[in-house]
N, C-alpha and C positions, 0 to 999 in steps of 0.2 A: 504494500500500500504506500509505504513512503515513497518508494522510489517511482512511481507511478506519479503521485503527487508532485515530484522534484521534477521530475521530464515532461509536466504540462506547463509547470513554472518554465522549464528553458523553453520550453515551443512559444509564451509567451512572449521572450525577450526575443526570441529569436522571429520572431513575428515583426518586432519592433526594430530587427535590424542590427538585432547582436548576432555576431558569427559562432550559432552554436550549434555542433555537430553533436547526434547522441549517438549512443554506442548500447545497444541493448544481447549483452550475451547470454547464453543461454545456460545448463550447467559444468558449468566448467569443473576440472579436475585436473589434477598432477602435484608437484614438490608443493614444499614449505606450503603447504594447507596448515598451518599451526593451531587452528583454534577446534573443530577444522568445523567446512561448512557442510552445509546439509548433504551435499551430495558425497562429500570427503566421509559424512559419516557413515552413510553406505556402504564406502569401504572396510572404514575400519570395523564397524560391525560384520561385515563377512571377514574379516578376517579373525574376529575375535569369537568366532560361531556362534553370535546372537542375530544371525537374519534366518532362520529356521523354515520360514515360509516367506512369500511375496503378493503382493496385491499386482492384479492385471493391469497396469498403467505403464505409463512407459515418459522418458525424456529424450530432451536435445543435448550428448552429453558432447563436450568439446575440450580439448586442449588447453589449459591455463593460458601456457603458452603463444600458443594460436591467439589465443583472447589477446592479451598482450597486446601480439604482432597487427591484431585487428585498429584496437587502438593508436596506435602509432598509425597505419593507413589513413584512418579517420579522421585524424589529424593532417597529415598531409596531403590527402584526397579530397575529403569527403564535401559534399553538398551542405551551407550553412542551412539548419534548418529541416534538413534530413535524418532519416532513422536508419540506422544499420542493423541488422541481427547479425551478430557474430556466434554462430553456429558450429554442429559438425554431427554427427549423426545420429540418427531419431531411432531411437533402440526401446526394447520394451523393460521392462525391471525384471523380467526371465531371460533376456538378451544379455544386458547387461551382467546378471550374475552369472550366466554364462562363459563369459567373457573373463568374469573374475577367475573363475575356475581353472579356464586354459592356462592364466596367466601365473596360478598361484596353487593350479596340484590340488587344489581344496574341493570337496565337492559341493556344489552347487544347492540351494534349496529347492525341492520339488513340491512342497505342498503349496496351493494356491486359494491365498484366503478370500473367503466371497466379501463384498464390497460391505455389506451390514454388519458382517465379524468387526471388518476393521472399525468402521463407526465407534460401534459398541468400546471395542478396546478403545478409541480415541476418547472419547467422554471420557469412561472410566479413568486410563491414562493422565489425561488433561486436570481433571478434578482431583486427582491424588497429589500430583503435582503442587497445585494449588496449595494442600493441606502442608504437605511435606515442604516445599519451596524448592525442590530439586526438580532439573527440569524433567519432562515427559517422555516418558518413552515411544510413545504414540501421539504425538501432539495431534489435538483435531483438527486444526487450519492445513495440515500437511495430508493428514485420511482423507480430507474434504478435495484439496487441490490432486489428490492423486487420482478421481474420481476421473479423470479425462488426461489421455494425453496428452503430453503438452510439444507437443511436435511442431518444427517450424522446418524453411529452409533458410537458407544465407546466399540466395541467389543473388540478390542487389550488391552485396557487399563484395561478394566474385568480383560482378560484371563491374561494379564502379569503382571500388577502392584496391582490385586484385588482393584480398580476401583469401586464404586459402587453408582446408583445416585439416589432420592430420586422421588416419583412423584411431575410433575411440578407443582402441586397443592399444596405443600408444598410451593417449592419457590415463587409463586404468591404469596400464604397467608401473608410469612414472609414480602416480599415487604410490599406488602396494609399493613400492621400492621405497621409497621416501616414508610412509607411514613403518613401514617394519624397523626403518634405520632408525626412527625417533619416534 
């Protein structure tokens, strides 16, 4: 929601003649994730054998990297007042852990939880939370947002900025490397 907010504020200015290029990337993944973010915990959860099962949804996971490189493009390319998705491959969350798997010898989860299980676990999750002040295991806003693909491409950002993203088997790798070294 903020950032949402924040990129109608620049279409504002940028309306008014300020040179503002956005840069909307997708989920990104690879090194120094340090905190790490929602997609990085993905990882580190399949690597720590707490993703046991998977909800049918799927992302746009990309290259940190790439991300990066996007930005820098943006910068010197891009269209003031233009939107960029800086993308890389639209994989499902059975893809993706798939993907962990080749990369990491680990195997994979194959139970697939129905979208109401997860709800439930997200309420529950969410309101424990709350009591505890530790965060959620299942946050609801993330149950809710997994409820649909969130697939895109990064076709503009190709054609206009020469944009170019790596496969997501690259960005997994660098993750799992980087998350196991620290």
């Amino acid at each position: 929601r903020s950032k949402f907010l924040a990129e109608q504020v620049a279409l504002e200015f940028a309306k008014g003649g300020f040179p503002v290029v956005i840069v909307n990337p997708t989920a990104p993944l690879g090194d120094h994730d340090f905190r790490p973010t929602p997609t990085g915990k993905i990882v580190v959860d399949f690597l720590r054998g707490a993703m046991p099962a998977f909800l049918d949804t799927g992302l746009n996971v990309v290259d940190v990297s790439d991300v990066a490189q996007g930005h820098l493009l943006a910068c010197e390319r891009g269209r003031a007042g233009e939107r960029y998705i800086l993308g890389g491959e639209n994989l499902t969350l059975q893809q993706i852990f798939g993907k962990l798997a080749e990369v990491t010898g680990r195997a994979a989860p194959k139970i697939r939880i129905p979208y109401a299980v997860a709800y439930v676990a997200g309420v529950a999750s969410t309101g424990w939370a709350a009591v505890t002040g530790k965060e959620p295991r299942a946050p609801l806003d993330a149950v809710r947002m997994a409820r649909k693909k969130m697939w895109v491409r990064h076709d503009k950002a190709a054609r206009e900025l020469g944009y170019e993203a790596r496969p997501a088997t690259d960005a997994l790798r660098s993750a799992v490397e980087w998350f196991q070294a620290n």
